[in-house]
N, C-alpha and C positions, 0 to 999 in steps of 0.2 A: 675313624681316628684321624690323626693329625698327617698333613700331606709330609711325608718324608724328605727333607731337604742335609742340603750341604752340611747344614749347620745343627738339625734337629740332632739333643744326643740320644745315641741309642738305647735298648735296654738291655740290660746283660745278657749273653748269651745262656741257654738252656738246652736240657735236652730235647730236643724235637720231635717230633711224630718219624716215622718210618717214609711218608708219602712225603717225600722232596720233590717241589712240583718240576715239573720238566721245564727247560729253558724255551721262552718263549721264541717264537718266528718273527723280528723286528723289520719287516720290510718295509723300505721307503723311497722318495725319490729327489728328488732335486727341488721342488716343488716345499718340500719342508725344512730346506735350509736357511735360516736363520742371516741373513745379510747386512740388514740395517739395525741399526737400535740398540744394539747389546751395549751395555753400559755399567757399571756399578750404580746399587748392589746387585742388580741380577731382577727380570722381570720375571713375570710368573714360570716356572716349569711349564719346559716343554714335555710333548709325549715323549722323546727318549731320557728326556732327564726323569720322569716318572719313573718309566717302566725300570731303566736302569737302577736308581735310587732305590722303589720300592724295593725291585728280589734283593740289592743289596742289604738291605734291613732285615728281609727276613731270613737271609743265610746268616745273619747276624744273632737276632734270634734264636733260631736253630742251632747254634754251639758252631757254625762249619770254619770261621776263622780260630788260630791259634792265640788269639786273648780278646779280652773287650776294648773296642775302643769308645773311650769317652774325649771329652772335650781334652784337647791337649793345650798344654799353657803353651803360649806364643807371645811373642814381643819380637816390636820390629826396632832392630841397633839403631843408634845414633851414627849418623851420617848422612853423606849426600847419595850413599846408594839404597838405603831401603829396604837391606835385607832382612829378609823375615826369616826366624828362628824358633824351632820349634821342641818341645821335648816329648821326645816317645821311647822310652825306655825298653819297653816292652820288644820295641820291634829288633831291640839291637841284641836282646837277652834269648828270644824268643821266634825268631826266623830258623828257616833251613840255613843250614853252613851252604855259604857259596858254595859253586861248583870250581874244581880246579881246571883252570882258564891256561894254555900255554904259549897257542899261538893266535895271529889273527885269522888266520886261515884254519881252523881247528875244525876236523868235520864234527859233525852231528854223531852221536853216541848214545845208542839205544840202550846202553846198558847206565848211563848217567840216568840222573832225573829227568823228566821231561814231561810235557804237558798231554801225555796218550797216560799215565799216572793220576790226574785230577779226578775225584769223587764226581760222580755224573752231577750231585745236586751242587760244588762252586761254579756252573754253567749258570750263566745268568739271561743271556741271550743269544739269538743268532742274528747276526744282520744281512740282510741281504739288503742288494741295491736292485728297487725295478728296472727290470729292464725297458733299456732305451734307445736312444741312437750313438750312443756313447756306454756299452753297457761293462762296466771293468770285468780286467780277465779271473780275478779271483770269485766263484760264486757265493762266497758266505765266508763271514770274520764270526770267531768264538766271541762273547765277551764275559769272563770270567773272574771270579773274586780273586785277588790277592791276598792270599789268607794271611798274610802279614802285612798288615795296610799302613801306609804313613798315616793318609788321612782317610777323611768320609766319602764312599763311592770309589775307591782303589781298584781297579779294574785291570788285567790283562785283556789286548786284544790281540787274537789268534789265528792265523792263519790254517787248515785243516792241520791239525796234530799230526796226523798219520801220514803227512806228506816229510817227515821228519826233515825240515829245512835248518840250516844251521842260523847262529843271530847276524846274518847279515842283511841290510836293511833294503828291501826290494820295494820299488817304484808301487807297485799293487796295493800290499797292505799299508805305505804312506798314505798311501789315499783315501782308502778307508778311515785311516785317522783322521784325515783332514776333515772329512765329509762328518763323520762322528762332534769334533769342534761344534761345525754350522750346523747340525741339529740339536745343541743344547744352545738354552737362551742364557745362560749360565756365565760371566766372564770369567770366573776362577776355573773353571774346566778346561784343563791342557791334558795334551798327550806327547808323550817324546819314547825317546829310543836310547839305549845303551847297548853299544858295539864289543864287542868281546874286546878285552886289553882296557875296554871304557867301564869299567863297572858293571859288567852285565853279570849276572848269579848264574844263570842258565843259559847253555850251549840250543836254543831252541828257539825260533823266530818267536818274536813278541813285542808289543807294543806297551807301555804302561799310559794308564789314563786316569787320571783323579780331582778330586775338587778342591781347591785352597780359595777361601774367603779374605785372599788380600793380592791386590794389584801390585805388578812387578815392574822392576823400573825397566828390565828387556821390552816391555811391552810399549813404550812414549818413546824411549831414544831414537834420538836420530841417528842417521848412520851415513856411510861416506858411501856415494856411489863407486862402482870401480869400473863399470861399461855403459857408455856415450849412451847405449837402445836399452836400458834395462838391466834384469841378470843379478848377481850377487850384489847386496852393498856391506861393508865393513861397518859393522856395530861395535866401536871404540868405551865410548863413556856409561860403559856398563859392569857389573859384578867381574864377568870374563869375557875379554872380548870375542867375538862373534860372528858369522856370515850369517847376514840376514838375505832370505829371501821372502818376498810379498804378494800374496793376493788379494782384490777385492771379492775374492770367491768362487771366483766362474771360470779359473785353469788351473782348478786339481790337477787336471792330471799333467800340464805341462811343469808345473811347480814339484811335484814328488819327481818327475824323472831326471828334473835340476837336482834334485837337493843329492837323491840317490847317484843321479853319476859322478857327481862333486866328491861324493862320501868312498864311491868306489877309487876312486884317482886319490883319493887320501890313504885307502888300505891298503894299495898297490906300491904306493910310496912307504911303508912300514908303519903309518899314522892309524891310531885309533880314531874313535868319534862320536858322540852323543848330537839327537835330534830334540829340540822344544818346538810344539807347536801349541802357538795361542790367539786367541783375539788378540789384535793390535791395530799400530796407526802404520797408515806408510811409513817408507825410510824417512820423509823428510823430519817426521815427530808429527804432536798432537794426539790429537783425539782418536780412538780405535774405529776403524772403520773397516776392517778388513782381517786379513790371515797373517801372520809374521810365522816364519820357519824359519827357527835359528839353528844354527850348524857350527859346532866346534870341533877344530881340529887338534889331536893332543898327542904327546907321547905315551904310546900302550905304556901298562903298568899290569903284572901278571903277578904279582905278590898278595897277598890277602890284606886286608884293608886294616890300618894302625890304629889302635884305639886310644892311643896317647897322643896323638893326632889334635891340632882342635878343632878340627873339623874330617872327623872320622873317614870317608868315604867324599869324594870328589864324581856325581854322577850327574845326572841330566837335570836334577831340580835344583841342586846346590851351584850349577853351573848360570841355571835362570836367576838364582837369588832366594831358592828358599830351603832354608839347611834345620831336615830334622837331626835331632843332638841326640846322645842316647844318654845322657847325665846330666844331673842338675847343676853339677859344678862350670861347665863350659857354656850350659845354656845360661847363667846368670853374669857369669864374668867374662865371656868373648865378646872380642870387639871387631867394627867393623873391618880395622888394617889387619888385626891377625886373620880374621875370615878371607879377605881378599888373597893376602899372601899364599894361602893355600888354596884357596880356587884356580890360583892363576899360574901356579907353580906344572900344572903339566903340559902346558899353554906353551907351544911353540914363541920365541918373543914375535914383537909383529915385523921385522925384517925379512924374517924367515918365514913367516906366515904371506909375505907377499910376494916372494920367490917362489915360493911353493904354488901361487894362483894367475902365478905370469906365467909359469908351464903347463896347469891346469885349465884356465881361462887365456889363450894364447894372444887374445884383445885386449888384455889388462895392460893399462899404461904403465911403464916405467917409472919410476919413481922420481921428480924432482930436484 
């Protein structure tokens, strides 16, 4: 049959056989990360964009998501930002009700939802990293269906369930995501994070990872350095402004302990937080050559999400620039300023966002 990609649509879901095959053992190493080349539209599938892809197709198949998804209409707004809008009804009609969210510090709660709950057959893989001379402290990430998928390939990535860790975003499982990036050849394949108070549904560590077949302007902007040797830079002329931070690939793990101390020094201040991590260009701009991990800082929001909104929910993909809609009335008449207005509305302004990084970054220059 036909290789299952980003864009292949699927076929309706059915009911399935009883043998749900067991999630595959994904080990790999460094050796299969993906560095150069990645580019639009995307070269051949890698082996983890296979193996991911395929079980996702056939948990698809198999009836295991909450609706079918088929091609969802998209169109990118008129403007100089590029964001891509999308409609999925289905997922707004059709998901679990959030979970109620109170504080940022809110522990883990076995009696909530939680992913020690998931049917053994939405396991799609395990990954493990060979071991190495750098071998990470987590020995294996779930990677599992989001049975309410924006798009194609919607994946949770999981730290052991039964470790019941709360969503606060740890150095370990960023890395993993990172690594996950550079082993798909894929440039629409991001992974990000939402922090409790940020739109997170579930009180449970977790990563989300999915495929969008349109480049985002997070990914070319340039951004303003803020330290002389490196470190954060401020991504300005984007959907919502940003801390970028950058790799050409090869310090995972110095990069995840940035991003995660940064986000911890934001929760301790009362700030929420969402993570995007995608192929990108350096800060300077251009061409993608590397890792871009953006970090935004926000005022928590514990109230359930406004559907009279125009732009429903405010989370990690809406934040990069790409806003699925749950109606065809906003998906056809929102514009790019009303979009931004509400992206940018829980957005510290940037005065206060550079106060906040002169006491977090203690090297951060003073303002002119």
């Amino acid at each position: 049959g036909a290789v299952p990609s980003a864009s292949n649509p699927a076929p309706s879901p059915r009911p399935g056989p009883p043998d749900i095959p067991e999630p595959e053992d994904f080990v790999y190493g460094a050796d299969e990360f993906v560095l150069q080349g990645v580019s639009w539209p995307g070269a051949a599938l890698s082996r983890f964009d296979r193996a991911l892809l395929g079980a996702w197709q056939d948990r698809m198949v198999r009836g295991l998501f909450r609706y079918r998804l088929g091609e969802l209409p998209t169109r990118v707004l008129p403007g100089a930002m590029g964001l891509v809008v999308q409609l999925n009804p289905q997922r707004a009609t059709q998901r679990r009700p959030p979970q109620a969210i109170r504080s940022l510090t809110q522990p883990f709660d076995p009696q909530q939802f939680n992913f020690t709950r998931i049917r053994p057959g939405e396991v799609l893989l395990r990954l493990r990293h060979r071991s190495g001379g750098d071998p990470p402290p987590l020995d294996r990430v779930l990677v599992a269906i989001n049975v309410s998928p924006l798009e194609r390939g919607h994946v949770l990535l999981l730290p052991e369930p039964a470790l019941g860790l709360p969503q606060a975003l740890t150095p370990q499982l960023l890395r993993f995501g990172l690594e996950a990036v550079l082993l798909s050849t894929q440039p629409g394949f991001r992974v990000g994070f939402n922090s409790l108070g940020a739109s997170a549904s579930v009180n449970h560590l977790h990563l989300h990872a999915f495929y969008l077949a349109h480049p985002l302007r997070v990914e070319s902007a340039p951004a303003e350095p803020l330290l002389p040797e490196g470190g954060p830079a401020l991504l300005r002329d984007v959907p919502a402004p940003a801390l970028l931070f950058y790799t050409a690939g090869t310090e995972l793990r110095a990069v995840a302990e940035a991003v995660c101390g940064l986000a911890a020094g934001l929760a301790a201040r009362g700030l929420a937080y969402n993570v995007f991590a995608t192929r990108g260009a350096p800060p300077a701009g251009g061409a993608a050559a590397g890792l871009r991990v953006l970090l935004w800082a926000r005022r928590p929001s514990f109230e359930p999400e406004g559907p009279d909104e125009a732009v429903p929910a405010v989370a990690l993909c809406e934040l990069a620039g790409y806003l699925p809609l749950p109606a065809a009335a906003p998906f056809a008449a929102l514009s790019e300023a009303e979009a931004l207005r509400a992206l940018r509305r829980p957005l510290p302004p940037e005065p206060e966002l550079r106060r906040l990084l002169r006491e977090l970054l203690p090297r951060t220059p003073r303002d002119t």
